[in-house]
N, C-alpha and C positions, 0 to 999 in steps of 0.2 A: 234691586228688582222691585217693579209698582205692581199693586193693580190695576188694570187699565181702568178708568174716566167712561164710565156712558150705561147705557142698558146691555144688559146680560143675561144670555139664554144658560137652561137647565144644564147646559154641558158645562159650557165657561165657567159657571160660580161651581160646580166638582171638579175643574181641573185648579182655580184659584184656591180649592181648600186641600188638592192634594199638595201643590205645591209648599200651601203653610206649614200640613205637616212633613215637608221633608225639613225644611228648617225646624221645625220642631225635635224633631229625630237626630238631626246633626248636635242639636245641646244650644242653637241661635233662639233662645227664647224669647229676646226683646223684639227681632227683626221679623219673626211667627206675631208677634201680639200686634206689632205696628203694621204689617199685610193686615192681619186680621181686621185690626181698626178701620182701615180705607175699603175693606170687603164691606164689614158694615155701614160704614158711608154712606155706600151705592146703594144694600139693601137692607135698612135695619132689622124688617122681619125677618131674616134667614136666619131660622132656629138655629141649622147646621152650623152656621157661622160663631152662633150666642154661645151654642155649649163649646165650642174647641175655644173661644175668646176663654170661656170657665175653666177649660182644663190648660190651658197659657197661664190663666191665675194660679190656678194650683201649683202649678209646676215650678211659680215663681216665688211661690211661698205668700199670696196675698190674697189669704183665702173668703176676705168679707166678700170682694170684690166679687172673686167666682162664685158665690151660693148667688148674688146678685142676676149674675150672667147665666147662671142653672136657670132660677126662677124665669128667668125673660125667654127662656129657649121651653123650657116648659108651656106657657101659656101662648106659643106657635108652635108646636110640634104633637104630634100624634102620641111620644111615646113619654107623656109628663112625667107617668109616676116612678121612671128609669131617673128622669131629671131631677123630681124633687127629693128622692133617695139622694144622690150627688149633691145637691143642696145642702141638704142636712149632716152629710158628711163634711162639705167644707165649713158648716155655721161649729162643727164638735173641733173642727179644726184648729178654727179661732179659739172655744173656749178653751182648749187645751194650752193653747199661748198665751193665754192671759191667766190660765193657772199655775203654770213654770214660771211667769216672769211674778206672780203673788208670791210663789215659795220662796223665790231666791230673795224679794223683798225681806221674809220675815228670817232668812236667812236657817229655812231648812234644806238641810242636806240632802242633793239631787243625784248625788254619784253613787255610784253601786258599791264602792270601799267605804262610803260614809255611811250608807244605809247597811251595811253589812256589821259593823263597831256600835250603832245605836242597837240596834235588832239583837245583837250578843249579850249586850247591857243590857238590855227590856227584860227578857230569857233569864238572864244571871239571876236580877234582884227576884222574880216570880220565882225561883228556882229557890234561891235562898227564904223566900216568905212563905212557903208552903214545909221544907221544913222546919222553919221554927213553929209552924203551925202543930205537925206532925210530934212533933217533940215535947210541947207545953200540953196537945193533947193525950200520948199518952205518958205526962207527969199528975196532972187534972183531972183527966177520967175515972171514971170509978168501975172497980172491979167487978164482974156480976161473977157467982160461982158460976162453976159449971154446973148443966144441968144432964142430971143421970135418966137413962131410960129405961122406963118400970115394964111398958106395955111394947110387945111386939110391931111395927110397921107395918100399915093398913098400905101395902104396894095396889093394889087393885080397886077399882072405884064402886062405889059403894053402889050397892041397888036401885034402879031407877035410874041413875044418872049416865048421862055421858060426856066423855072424858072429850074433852078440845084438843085435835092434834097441833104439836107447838110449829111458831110460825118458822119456818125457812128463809135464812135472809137470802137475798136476791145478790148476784154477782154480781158486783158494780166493776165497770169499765169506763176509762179516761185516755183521753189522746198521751203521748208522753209529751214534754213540754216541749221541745223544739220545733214539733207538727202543729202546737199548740199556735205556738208563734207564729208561724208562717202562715197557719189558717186565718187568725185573726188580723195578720198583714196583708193578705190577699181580698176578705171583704170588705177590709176600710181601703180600699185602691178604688179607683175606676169601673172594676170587674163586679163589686159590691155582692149582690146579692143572688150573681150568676153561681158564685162560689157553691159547691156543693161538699165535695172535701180534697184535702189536698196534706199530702205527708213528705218527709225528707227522706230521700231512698242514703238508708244507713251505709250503705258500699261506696257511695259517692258522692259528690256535688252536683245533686239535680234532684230536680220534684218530681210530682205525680199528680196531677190536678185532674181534679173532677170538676166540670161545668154543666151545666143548664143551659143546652142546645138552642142557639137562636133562633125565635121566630121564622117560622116559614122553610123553604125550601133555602140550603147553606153552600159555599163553595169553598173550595181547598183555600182562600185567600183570607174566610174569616178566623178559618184554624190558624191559618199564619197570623193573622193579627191579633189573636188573644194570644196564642204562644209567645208574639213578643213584647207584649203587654205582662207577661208574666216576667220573663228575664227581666224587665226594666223596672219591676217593682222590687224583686228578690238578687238583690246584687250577689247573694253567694252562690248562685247556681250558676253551672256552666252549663246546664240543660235541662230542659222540662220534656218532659212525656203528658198531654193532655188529652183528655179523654173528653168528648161530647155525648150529653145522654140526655133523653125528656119519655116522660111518664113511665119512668124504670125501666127503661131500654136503650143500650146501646146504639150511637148512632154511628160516630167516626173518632178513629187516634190515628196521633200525630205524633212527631217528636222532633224538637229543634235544638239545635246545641246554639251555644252564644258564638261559637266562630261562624257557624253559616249565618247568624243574624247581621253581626257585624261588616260581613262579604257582601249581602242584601243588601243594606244597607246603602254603602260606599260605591255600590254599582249603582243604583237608584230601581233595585230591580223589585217585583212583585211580594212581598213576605210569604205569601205560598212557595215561591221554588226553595226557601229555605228551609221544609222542611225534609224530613228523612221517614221510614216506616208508616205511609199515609194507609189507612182501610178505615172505608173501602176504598176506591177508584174516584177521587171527585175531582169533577172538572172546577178548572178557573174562571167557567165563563158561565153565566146562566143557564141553564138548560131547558126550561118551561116557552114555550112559545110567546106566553106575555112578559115573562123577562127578556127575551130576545127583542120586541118590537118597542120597547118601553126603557129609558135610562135609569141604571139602580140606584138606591137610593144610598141618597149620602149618608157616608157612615164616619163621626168627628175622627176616628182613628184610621183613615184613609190609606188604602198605603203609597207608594213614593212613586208610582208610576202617575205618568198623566195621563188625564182623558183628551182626549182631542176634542176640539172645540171646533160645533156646528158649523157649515158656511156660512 
């Protein structure tokens, strides 16, 4: 499958990037980056084009490239500072692979059994050096008598003065570690700094995500495409529960299980009918009269259906 050769209206280049992402979505990630490349050919400003070419990097694991393809999609796109966030996710990418492949260099221990045997040793010796600490001090110490008390306890404060009520420590609260996890796995994704919070429901394999409701006016198809932008980040879920909210107000939840993702999917059908429990009521199609008279705007995580392309 090409992209066709010539000039291309607004409709043509979003059905050219749905299409990439259905091979994206099938797991064909060379044959997504190679459409993509011949997309860019015809139009090399198409931001839409530059950031999904970025998120083909990522996916491929060649992450210089995509903070590259961020920046270029940035300085043509309205929504830079979504792109240069993604940018700088993929440049922490990189330094990360070049600081596992420095450790294994100097030949420190990467594995969780090995870091587990140094860390019991580290503990051991501090364990044992505190008490011999304990023991030479009290062999070394010097004795003070005890001292007797002659004069009654002054319980009450003396004339003039006032007494400081003492301070109350404050309740501290922490995620438990495995929400911990998956919080900090959900803002280094794509989703970045939508992320509002997100935990592991203890009864079963599936989330709870909380987002930062998109710009503007939203339809049942964006909640299908974070929903599955979730499952494909968190492979241990068999289902998410996603909640949209902006200025501390409830907007819309949704819930998708990875079987009807993967059913979407293999039909080529909209990521909205996949999901289940939708409120409120949202349509699949614009609703606003200038969405109606006007083509939406490309969005790199496209779902798998096509637009039809202008006469």
């Amino acid at each position: 499958m090409e992209v066709p050769v010539g000039n291309k209206g607004l409709a043509q280049l979003e059905a050219d990037l749905a299409r990439i992402n259905v091979m994206r979505l099938r797991g064909d990630i060379q044959t997504a980056k190679h459409l993509c490349a011949e997309l860019l050919a015809q139009k090399p400003d198409f931001a839409q084009a530059q950031a999904l070419m970025g998120d083909l990097c990522m996916d491929s694991g060649d992450f210089m490239k995509a903070a590259d393809w961020f920046d270029m999609a940035a300085a043509n796109s309205e929504e830079s500072p979504i792109l240069h966030e993604r940018a700088e996710l993929a440049r922490r990418r990189v330094q990360e692979v070049e600081a596992l492949a420095a450790t294994k260099r100097l030949g420190i221990p990467t594995s969780r059994n090995k870091l587990n045997v140094w860390a019991g040793l580290f503990l051991g010796i501090v364990a044992a050096v505190c008490l011999l600490a304990f023991y030479l001090g009290g062999q070394f110490g010097k004795q003070e008598p005890a001292k007797t008390i002659k004069a009654p306890l002054e319980l009450s404060p003396a004339p003039g003065t006032t007494q400081k009520p003492q301070d109350v420590p404050k309740p501290s609260f922490s995620l438990p570690a495995s929400d911990e996890r998956v919080l900090n796995l959900l803002k280094g994704s794509i989703l970045g700094s939508r992320v509002l919070l997100a935990y592991r429901d203890p009864r079963g394999p599936s989330l709870v995500v909380t987002l930062e409701a998109p710009a503007g006016e939203f339809t049942v198809t964006a909640l299908g495409l974070d929903a599955a932008q979730i499952l494909r980040d968190d492979q241990e879920s068999a289902r998410v529960t996603i909640r949209y909210m902006r200025n501390g107000e409830n907007l819309a939840m949704a819930t998708m299980t990875r079987q009807n993702y993967d059913a979407a999917v293999a039909s080529n059908k909209d990521l909205g009918t996949a999901l289940e429990e939708v409120w409120p009521s949202l349509s699949s199609t614009p609703t606003s009269e200038q969405e109606q008279n006007s083509p939406p705007s490309p969005d790199p995580r496209e779902p798998e259906t096509e637009t039809p392309a202008g006469p």
